[in-house]
C-alpha positions as CSV (number, residue, x, y, z in Angstrom):
1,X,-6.9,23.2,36.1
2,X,-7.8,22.4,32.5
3,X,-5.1,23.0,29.2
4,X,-6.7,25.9,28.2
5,X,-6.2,27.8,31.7
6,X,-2.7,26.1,32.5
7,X,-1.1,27.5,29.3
8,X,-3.3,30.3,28.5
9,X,-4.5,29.0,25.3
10,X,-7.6,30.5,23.5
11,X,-8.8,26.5,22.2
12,X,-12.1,27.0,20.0
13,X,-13.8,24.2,18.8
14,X,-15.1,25.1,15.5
15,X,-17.3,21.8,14.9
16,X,-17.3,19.4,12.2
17,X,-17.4,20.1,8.9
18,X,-20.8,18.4,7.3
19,X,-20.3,15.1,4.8
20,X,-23.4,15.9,2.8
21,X,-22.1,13.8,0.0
22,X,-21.7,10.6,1.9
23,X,-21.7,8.0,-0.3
24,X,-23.9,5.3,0.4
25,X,-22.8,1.4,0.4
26,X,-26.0,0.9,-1.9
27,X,-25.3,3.7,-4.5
28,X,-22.8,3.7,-7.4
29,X,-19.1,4.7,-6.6
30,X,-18.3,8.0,-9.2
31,X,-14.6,7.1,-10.3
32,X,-12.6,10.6,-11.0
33,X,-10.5,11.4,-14.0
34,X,-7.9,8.9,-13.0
35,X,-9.2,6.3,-11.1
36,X,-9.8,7.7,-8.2
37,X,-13.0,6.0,-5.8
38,X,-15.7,9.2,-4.1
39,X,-14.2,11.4,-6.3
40,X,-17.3,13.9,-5.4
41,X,-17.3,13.2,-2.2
42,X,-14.0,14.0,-1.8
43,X,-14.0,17.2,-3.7
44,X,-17.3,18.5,-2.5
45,X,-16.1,17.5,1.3
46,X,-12.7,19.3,0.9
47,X,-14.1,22.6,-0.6
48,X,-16.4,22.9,2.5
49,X,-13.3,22.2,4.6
50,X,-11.0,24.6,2.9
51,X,-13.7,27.5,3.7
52,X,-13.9,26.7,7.2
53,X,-10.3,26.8,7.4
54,X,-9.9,29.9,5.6
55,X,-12.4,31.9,8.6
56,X,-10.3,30.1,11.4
57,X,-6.9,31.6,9.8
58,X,-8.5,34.4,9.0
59,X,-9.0,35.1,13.0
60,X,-5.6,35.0,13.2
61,X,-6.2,31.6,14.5
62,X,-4.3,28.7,14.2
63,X,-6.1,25.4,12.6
64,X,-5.9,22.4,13.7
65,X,-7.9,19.3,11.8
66,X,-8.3,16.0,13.7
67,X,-10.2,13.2,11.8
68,X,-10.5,11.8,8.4
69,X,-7.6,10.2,6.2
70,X,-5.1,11.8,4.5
71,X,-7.3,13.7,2.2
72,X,-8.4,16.2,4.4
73,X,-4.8,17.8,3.8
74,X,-6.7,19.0,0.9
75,X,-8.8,21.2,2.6
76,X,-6.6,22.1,5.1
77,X,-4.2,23.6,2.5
78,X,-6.5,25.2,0.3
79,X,-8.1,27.0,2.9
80,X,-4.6,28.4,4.7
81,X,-3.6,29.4,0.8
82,X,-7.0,30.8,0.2
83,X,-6.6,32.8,3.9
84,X,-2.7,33.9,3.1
85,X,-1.9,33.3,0.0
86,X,1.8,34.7,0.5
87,X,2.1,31.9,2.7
88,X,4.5,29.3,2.0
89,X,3.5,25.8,2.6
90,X,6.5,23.2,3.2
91,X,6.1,19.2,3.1
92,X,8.9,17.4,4.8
């Protein structure tokens, strides 16, 4: 018996979200307004993320990202905030 029918979970995978900026190891880093290396990347990458996690919460789902580094929280916030913005969001 798997997770999902032990516990009666409703697990969706949603699928990745596409890194259509990838920057290459040949082409020129972009450097944001402070510094900051793949600052498209990033940006583009997280504003796809955050709509995909806006539909899932929008289900009434609850979202779970695996994968990346620590930029994906990003995404992830934006789109709960962009799905419920009454929604308070606590760091501890």
């Amino acid at each position: 018996m798997n997770m999902k029918t032990r516990h009666g979970l409703d697990i969706r995978d949603f699928g990745d979200v596409e890194d259509k900026n990838s920057d290459s190891k040949d082409a020129e880093i972009q450097l944001g307004p402070d510094g900051e290396r793949h600052h498209t990347t990033v940006l583009e990458y997280n504003r796809r993320l955050a709509a995909s996690v806006s539909e899932v919460v929008k289900e009434g789902r609850v979202c779970v990202t695996l994968g990346g580094d620590h930029s994906i929280s990003i995404g992830t916030l934006n789109g709960h905030m962009a799905a419920v913005p009454d929604q308070q969001v606590r760091m501890c």
